[in-house]
C-alpha positions in Angstrom: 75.7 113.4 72.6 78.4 110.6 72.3 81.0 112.7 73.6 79.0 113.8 76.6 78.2 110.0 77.2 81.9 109.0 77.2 82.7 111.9 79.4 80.3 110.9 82.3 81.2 107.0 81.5 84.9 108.4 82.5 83.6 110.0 85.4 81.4 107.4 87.1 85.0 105.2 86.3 87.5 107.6 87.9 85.1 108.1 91.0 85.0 104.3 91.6 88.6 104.2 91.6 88.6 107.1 93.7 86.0 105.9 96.3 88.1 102.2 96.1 91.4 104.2 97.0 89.3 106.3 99.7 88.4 102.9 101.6 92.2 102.1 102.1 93.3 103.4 105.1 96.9 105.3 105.7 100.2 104.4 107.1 103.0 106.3 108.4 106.3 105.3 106.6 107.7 105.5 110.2 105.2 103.4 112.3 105.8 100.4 109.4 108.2 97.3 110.5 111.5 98.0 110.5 111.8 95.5 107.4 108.5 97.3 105.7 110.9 100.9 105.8 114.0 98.6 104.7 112.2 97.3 101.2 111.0 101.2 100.8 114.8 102.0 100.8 115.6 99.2 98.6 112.5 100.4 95.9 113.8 103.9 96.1 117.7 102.5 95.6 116.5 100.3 92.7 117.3 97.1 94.5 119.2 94.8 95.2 116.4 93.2 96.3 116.6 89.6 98.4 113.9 87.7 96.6 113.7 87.0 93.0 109.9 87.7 92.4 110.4 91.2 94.1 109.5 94.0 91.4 106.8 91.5 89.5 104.1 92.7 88.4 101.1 92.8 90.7 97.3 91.7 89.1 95.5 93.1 92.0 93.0 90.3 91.0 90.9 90.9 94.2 90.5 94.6 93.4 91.6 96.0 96.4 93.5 98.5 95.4 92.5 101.5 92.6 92.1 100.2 89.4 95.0 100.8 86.7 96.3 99.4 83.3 98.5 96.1 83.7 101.8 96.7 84.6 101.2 99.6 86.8 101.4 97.7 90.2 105.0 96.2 91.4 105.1 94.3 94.1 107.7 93.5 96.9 108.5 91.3 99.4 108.8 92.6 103.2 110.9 89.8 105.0 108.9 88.4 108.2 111.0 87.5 111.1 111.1 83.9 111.5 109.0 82.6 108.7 110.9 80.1 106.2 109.3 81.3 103.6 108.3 84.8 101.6 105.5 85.3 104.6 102.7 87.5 103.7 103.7 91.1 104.1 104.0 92.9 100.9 104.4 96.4 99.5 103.0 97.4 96.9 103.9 100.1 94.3 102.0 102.3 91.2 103.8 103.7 88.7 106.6 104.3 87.3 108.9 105.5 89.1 107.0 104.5 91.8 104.6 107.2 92.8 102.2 105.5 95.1 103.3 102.8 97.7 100.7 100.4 99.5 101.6 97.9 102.5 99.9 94.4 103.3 100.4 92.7 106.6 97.9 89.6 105.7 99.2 89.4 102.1 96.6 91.0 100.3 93.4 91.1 102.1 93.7 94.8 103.2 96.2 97.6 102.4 96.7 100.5 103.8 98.5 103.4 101.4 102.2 104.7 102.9 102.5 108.2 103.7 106.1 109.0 102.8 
């Protein structure tokens, strides 16, 4: 009885996650921002990357994206034109090595998964 009850425990988590992840919508690597497909090189290279905070680890606070154990999420900067600062586009990775790749135009108030 306690084995079936942790099994469907585990199921009604991993369909949550599943139906959070189903809510994001898609992206095409090659209709992102130039700068958006210049970070993916620089995550698949390993860096250099521009910006000391790029490769933290993201807390995904809001719950946007699926949830996972800390330290699965890495986030990193995608340089806006013009702004003096970090702006707010962001990509955001899962795993290790990265496996799953996110974007953020609005710095995290919607993603949208890359399709590589």
């Amino acid at each position: 009885m306690r084995s079936l009850l942790v099994a469907l425990i585990g199921v009604a988590l991993f369909g949550t996650a599943l139906a959070r992840d189903n809510r994001i919508g898609t992206v095409p690597a090659a209709a992102l921002p130039a700068e958006a497909r210049e970070t993916l090189r620089l995550i698949d290279a390993g860096g250099p990357f521009p910006y000391r905070r790029d490769g933290i680890t993201f807390q995904n606070r809001e719950r946007r994206l699926p949830d996972q154990p800390r330290g699965y999420y890495r986030e990193y900067t995608v340089p806006t034109p013009g702004s003096r600062d970090r702006g707010a586009r962001r990509i955001v990775t899962g795993d290790k090595p990265p496996a799953v790749f996110y974007y953020t135009a609005d710095h995290y108030k919607s993603f949208r998964r890359i399709e590589r």
